[in-house]
N, C-alpha and C positions, 0 to 999 in steps of 0.2 A: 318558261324558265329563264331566268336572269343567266345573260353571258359572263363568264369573266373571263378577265385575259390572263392569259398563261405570266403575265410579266406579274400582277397581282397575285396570286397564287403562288409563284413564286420568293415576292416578297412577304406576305403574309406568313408565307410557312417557316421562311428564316425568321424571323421573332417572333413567330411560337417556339421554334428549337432554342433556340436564342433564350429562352424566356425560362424554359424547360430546363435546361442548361442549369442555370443560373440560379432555379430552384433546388435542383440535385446539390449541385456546391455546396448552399446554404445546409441542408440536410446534414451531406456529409461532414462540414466545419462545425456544425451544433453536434453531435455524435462525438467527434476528436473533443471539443471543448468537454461536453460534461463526461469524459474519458480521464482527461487532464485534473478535471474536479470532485473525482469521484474516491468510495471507502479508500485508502491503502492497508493492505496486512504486512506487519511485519513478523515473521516468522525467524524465531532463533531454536536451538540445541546445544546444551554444552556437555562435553565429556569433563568430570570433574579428575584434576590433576593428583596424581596420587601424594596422600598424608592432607586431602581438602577434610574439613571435620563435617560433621551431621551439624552440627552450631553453625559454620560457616555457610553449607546449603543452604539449611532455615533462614540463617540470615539474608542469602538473596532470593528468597523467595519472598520473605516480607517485604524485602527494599521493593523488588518489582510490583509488588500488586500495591505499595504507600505512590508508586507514579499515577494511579486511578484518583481525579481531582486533581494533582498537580501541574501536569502536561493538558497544556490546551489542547485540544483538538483531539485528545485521546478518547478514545468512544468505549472500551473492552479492553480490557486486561486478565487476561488468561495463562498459570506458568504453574507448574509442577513437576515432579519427576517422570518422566517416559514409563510407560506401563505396553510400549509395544515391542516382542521380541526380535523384532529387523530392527532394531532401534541401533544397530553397527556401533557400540558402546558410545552413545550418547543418550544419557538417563537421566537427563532434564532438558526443558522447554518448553516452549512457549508461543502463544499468540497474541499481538496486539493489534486495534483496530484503528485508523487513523481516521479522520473527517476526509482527506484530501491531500496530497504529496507534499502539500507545505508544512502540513502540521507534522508529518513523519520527520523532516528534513530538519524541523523547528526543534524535535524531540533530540535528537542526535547532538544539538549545542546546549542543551537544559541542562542547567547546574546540578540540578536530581539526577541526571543522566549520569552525568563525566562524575559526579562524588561516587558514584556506584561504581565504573567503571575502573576508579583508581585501587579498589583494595579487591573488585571480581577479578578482570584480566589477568593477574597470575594466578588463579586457580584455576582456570578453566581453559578447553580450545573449544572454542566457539565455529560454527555456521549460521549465515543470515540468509533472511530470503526476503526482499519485501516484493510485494502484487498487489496487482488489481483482480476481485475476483467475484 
């Protein structure tokens, strides 16, 4: 049987850990990357403000689901009125599906967005939720 010296063995084992190490990193830094790059949901609810019409609802329900094809990175558009009884009077909402946190972020400055937002926001009080999930 082949001697080794405890001085080899010792450096050998430090760059294997060393090496080990370095592996793990790399794992956990690809994991955080495709985290960073992965679906977003944006999830909203509105309580609709009182004297809002059934014509006005309609109407943000079609703006929301004409963003399907015009927002990049939009993957799913999903929005109608709340049909669950915890729903703590908010009787519409919605889900949307983003490619990746840029495309959510991207969606927030779209001209489609802000023209909706100028004649929605005083009917409504809104909550947002967006995840990863």
């Amino acid at each position: 049987m082949q001697k080794i010296a405890r001085r080899t063995l010792i450096r050998d084992g430090s760059i294997a850990a060393s090496v080990a190490t370095f592996a793990t990193l790399d794992a956990v830094n690809a994991a955080a990357k495709k985290e960073e790059d992965g679906n977003v949901f944006h999830v909203f609810a509105f309580q609709w403000k009182s004297g809002t019409s059934e014509a006005e609802k309609d109407r943000a329900t079609k703006a929301i689901a004409a963003f399907q094809g015009q927002i990049p990175g939009l993957l799913q558009t999903h929005a109608g009125p709340n049909i669950s009884p915890r729903g703590k009077g908010y009787t519409f909402g919605g889900v949307m599906l983003f490619k990746d946190q840029a495309s959510l972020e991207a969606y927030f400055q779209h001209p489609a967005h802000q023209d909706l937002l100028k004649w929605l926001v005083p009917l409504i009080d809104a909550i947002e939720l967006d995840l990863r999930a």
